[in-house]
C-alpha positions in Angstrom: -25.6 7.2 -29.1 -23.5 4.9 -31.5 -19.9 6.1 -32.1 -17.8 4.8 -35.1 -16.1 1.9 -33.8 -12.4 2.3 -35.2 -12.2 5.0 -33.5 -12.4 2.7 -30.8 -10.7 -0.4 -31.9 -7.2 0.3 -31.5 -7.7 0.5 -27.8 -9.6 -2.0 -27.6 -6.8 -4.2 -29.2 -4.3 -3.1 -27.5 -6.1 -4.8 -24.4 -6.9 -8.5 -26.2 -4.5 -9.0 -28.1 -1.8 -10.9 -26.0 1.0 -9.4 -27.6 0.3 -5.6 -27.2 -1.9 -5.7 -23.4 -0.2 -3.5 -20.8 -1.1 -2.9 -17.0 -1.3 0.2 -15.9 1.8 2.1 -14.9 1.9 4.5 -12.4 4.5 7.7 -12.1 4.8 7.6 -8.8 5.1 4.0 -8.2 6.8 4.2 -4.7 3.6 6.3 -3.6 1.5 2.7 -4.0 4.0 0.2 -3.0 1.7 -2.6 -2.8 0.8 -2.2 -6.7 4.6 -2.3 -7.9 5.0 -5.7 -5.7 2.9 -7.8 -3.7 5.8 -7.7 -1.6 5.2 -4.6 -0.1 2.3 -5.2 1.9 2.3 -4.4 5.0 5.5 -2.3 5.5 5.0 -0.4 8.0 3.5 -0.6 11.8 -0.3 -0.4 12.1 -2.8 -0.3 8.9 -2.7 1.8 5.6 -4.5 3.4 3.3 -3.6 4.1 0.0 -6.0 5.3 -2.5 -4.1 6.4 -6.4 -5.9 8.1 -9.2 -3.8 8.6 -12.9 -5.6 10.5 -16.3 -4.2 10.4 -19.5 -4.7 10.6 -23.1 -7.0 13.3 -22.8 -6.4 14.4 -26.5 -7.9 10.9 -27.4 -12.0 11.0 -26.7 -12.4 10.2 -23.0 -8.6 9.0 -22.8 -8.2 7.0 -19.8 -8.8 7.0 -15.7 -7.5 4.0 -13.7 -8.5 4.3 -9.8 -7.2 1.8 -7.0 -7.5 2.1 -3.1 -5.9 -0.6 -0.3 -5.8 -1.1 3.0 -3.0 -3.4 4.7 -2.1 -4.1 8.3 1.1 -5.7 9.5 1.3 -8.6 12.0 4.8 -8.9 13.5 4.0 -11.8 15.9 3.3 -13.8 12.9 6.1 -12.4 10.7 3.2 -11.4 8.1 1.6 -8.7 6.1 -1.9 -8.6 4.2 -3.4 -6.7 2.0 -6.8 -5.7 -0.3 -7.3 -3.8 -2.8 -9.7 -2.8 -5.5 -8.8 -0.8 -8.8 -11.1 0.1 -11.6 -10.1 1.6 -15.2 -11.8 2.9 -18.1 -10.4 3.9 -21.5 -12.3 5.0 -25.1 -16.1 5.7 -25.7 -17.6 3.1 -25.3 -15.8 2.6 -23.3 -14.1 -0.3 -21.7 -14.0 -1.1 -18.0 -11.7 -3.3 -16.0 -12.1 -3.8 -12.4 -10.7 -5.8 -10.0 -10.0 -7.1 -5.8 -7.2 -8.4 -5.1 -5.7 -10.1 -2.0 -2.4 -10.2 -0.7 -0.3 -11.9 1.7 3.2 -11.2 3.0 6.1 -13.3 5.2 8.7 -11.1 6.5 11.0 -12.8 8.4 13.8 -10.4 9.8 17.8 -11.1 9.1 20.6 -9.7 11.4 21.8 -7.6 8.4 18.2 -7.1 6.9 14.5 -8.0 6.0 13.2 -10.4 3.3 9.8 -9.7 2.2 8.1 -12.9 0.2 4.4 -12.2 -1.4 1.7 -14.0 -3.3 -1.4 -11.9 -4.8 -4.6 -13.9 -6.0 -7.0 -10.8 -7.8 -10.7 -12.1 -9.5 -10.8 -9.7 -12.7 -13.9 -8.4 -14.5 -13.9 -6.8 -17.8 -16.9 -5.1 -19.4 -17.8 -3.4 -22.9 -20.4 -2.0 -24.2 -20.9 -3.2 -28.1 -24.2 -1.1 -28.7 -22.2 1.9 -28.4 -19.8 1.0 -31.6 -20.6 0.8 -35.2 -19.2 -1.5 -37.7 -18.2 -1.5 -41.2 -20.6 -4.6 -41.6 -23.7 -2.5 -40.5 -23.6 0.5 -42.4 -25.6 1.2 -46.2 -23.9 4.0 -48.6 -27.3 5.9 -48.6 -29.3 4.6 -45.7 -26.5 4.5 -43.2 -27.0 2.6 -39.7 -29.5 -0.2 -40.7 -27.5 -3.5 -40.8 -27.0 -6.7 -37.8 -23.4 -6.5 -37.2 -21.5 -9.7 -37.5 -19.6 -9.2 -34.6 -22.6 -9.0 -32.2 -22.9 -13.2 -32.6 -19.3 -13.7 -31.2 -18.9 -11.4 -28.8 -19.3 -10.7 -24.6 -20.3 -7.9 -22.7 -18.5 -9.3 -19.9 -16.1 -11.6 -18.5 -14.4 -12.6 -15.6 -11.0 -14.0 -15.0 -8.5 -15.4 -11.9 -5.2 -14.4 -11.9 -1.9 -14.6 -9.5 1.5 -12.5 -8.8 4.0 -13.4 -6.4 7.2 -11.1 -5.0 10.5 -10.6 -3.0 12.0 -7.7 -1.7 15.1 -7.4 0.4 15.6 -4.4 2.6 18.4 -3.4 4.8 20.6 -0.8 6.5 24.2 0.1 5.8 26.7 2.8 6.5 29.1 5.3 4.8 32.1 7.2 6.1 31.4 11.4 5.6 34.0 13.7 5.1 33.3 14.8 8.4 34.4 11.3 10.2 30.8 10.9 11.4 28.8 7.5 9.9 25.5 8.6 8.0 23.0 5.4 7.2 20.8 5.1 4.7 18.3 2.3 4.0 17.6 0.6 0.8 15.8 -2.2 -1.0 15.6 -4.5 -4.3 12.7 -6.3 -5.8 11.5 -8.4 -8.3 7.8 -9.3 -8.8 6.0 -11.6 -11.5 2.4 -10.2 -12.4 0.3 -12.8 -14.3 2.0 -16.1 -13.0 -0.2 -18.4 -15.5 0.5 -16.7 -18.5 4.5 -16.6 -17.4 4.0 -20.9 -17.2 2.9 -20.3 -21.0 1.7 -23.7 -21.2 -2.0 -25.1 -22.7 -3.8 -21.9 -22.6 -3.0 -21.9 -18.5 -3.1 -17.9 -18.5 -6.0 -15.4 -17.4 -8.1 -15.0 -20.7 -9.3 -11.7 -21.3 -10.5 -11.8 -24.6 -14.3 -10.7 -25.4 -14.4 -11.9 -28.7 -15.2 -16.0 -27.4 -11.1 -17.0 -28.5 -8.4 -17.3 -26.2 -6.1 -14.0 -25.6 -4.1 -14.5 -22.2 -3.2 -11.2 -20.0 0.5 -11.4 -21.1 2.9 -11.5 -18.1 4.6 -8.6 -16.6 7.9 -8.5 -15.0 8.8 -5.5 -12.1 12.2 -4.9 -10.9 12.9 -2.0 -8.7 15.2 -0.4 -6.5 15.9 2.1 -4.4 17.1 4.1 -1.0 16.5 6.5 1.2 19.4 9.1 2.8 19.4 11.6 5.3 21.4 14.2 6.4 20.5 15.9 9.6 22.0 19.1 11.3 20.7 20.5 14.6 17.5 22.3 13.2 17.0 21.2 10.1 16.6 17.7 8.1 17.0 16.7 4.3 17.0 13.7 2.2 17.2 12.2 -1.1 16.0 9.0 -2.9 16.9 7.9 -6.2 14.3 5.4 -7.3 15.1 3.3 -10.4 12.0 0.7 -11.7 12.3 -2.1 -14.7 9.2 -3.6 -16.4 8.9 -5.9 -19.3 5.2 -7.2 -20.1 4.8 -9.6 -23.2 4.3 -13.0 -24.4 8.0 -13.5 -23.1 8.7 -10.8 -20.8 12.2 -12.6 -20.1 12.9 -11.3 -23.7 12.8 -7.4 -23.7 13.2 -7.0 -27.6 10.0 -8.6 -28.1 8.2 -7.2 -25.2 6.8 -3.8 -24.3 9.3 -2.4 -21.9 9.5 0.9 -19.5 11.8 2.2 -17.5 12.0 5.2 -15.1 14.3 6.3 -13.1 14.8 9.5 -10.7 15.5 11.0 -7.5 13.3 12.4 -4.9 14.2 15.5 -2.3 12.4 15.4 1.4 12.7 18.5 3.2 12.3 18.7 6.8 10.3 15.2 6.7 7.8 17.0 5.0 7.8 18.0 1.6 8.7 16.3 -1.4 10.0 17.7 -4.9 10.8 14.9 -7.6 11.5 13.9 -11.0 11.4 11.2 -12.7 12.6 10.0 -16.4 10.2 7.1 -18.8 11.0 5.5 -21.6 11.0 2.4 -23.1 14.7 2.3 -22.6 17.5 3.7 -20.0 19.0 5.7 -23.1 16.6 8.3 -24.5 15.8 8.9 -28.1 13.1 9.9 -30.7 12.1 6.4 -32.0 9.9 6.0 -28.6 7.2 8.1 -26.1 9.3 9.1 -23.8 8.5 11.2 -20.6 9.6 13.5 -18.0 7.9 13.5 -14.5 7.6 15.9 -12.1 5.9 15.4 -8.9 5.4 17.6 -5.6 4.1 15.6 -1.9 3.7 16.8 1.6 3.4 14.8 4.3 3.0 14.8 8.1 5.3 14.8 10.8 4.2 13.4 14.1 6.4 14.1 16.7 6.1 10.1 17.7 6.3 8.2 15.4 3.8 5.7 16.9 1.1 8.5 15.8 -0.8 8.9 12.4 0.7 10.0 9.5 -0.2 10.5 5.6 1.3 11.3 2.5 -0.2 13.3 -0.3 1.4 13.5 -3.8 0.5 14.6 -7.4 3.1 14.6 -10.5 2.8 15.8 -14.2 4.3 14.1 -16.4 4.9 15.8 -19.8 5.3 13.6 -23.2 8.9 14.6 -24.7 9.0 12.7 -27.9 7.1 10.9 -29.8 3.8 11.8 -29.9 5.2 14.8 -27.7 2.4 17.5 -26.1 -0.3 16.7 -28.7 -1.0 13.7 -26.4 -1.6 16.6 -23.2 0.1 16.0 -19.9 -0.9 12.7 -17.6 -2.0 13.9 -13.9 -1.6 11.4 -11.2 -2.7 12.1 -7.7 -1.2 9.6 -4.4 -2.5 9.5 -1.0 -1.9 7.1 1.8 -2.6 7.5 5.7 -1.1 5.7 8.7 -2.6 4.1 11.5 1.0 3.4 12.9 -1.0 2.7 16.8 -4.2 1.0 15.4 -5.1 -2.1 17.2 -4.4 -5.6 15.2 -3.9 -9.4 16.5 -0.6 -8.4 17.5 -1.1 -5.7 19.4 -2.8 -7.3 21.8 0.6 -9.7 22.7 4.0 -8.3 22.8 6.2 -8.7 19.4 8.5 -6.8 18.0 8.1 -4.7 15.1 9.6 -6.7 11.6 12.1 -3.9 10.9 13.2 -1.5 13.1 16.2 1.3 12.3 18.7 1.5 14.7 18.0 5.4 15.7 14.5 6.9 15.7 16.9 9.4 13.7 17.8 7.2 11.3 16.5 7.1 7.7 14.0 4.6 7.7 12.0 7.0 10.3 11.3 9.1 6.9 7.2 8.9 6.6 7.2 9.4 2.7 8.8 7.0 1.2 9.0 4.4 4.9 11.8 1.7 3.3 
């Protein structure tokens, strides 16, 4: 069945035209690491699974879904951490499908005061439409209705394919404060900075992934990700708590260096872990740090449990799922946005290195100490 096609267009235009595209963003972006920055991968001990699911726009016909699963192993012998990964997204009607795998690799050499992480990501793209279920102006009669060859049919693709490359740091390390008590707490924290889309970023002779299916050139605009954030515990003789305060940057555009003439978001919140378990968040979006009514902003709220081995050698997994509720703007005509995290641990499965003696890339000092923390694991 045909559907009108400006119902459709605007979100189809929002994904070819270079100066409007934007990658998904997820609420809970510290639940998929390895999304947020290549540099991630492979963390922790062992091999992971993560698997992430996000609706939204469900006041708009069909809205949109965007699904992505990965698995990553660490290999301290070598210093090294890969990943893959495979996503898949659909939006509108018609509707419009973009899938992917991607490939990571990590080098994680390990500092006396801390850990550098150092990532490259090559992902092979496809994107898919199908035109038969629009109608165009061009086609329809005033009394006959549906009868006319659209123009658009002669220069356009059901599908294409594209390359495309990211690269990221991230810095990680330990550090100390003096309580009121006279006894040292530590907590651990990190800073990164990724660059999604390296080709478009060079901006030079149409170098960038082209994702247009109209037969022109329209380049997948680059994206830039800066992040932070850290993890501390405080710990009494029965009972342990923790919070994380979790700040994230992004700028996509034709020149993401420039934030005035890119889209921009920024979140920022703090995250409460109770008894290594449970997890009770929230989290601020907007376009800008400083909220106002000019832009969609949001409020997240999320709620996670995960397991706690009694060694940490043994499994562990991490389920979360957050709401996040539209605020201005369009405000809660646009319905809430439901995203749902999970990631399991093989902390003890067998890989190349397991089969030598190495040491693990980042250790805390303590099993006690924050980094021990199987939510958030930084």
């Amino acid at each position: 069945m045909k559907i009108p096609a400006f119902i459709f267009l605007t979100i189809l235009f929002l994904n070819i035209s270079a100066a409007k595209a934007q990658d998904p963003a997820l609420s809970q972006f510290f639940a998929n690491r390895s999304y947020l920055n290549p540099a991630f991968t492979g963390i922790e001990r062992g091999i992971q699974f993560t698997a992430s699911a996000r609706n939204q726009w469900f006041a708009s016909d069909k809205g949109y879904s965007f699904a992505s699963t990965t698995i990553e192993w660490q290999e301290p012998c070598w210093n090294s951490g890969f990943g893959f990964t495979l996503r898949h997204a659909s939006e509108g009607l018609a509707p419009l499908k973009s899938s992917g795998a991607e490939f990571a690799y990590a080098y994680i050499p390990k500092f006396n005061n801390g850990t550098l992480h150092v990532a490259v990501k090559y992902a092979f793209n496809q994107k898919k439409l199908d035109w038969s279920k629009l109608t165009f102006s061009d086609e329809l009669d005033p009394v006959f209705g549906d009868i006319y060859p659209s123009i658009m049919d002669a220069n356009t693709r059901e599908t294409i394919y594209y390359h495309d490359f990211s690269m990221g740091g991230l810095w990680r390390w330990n550090s100390r404060f003096l309580s009121a008590r006279s006894s040292n707490r530590r907590f651990r924290s990190h800073i990164g900075l990724a660059f999604h889309h390296l080709g478009s970023l060079l901006h030079k002779n149409e170098v960038g992934p082209n994702e247009s299916l109209l037969n022109q050139y329209a380049e997948v605009p680059a994206r830039i990700t800066l992040h932070a954030g850290t993890i501390l515990v405080f710990e009494s003789v029965k009972r342990q708590f923790a919070i994380s305060p979790n700040v994230r940057f992004e700028s996509q555009g034709p020149n993401p260096f420039n934030p005035t003439k890119s889209l921009t978001l920024f979140s920022g919140g703090v995250y409460f872990i109770f008894l290594n378990q449970f997890t009770l968040g929230t989290l601020f979006h907007s376009k800008s740090p400083v909220a106002n009514g000019r832009h969609t902003n949001a409020v997240s709220g999320s709620f996670g449990f995960s397991s706690q081995p009694k060694d940490n050698k043994k499994d562990s997994f991490y389920l979360g799922l957050s709401v996040d509720a539209n605020i201005t703007g369009l405000g809660f005509q646009s319905k809430p946005v439901f995203e749902l995290n999970f990631r399991y641990s093989l902390r003890n499965a067998s890989t190349f290195c397991s089969k030598v003696k190495s040491p693990v890339i980042f250790t805390p000092d303590s099993p006690s100490s924050v980094g021990d923390c199987p939510v958030f694991e930084y």
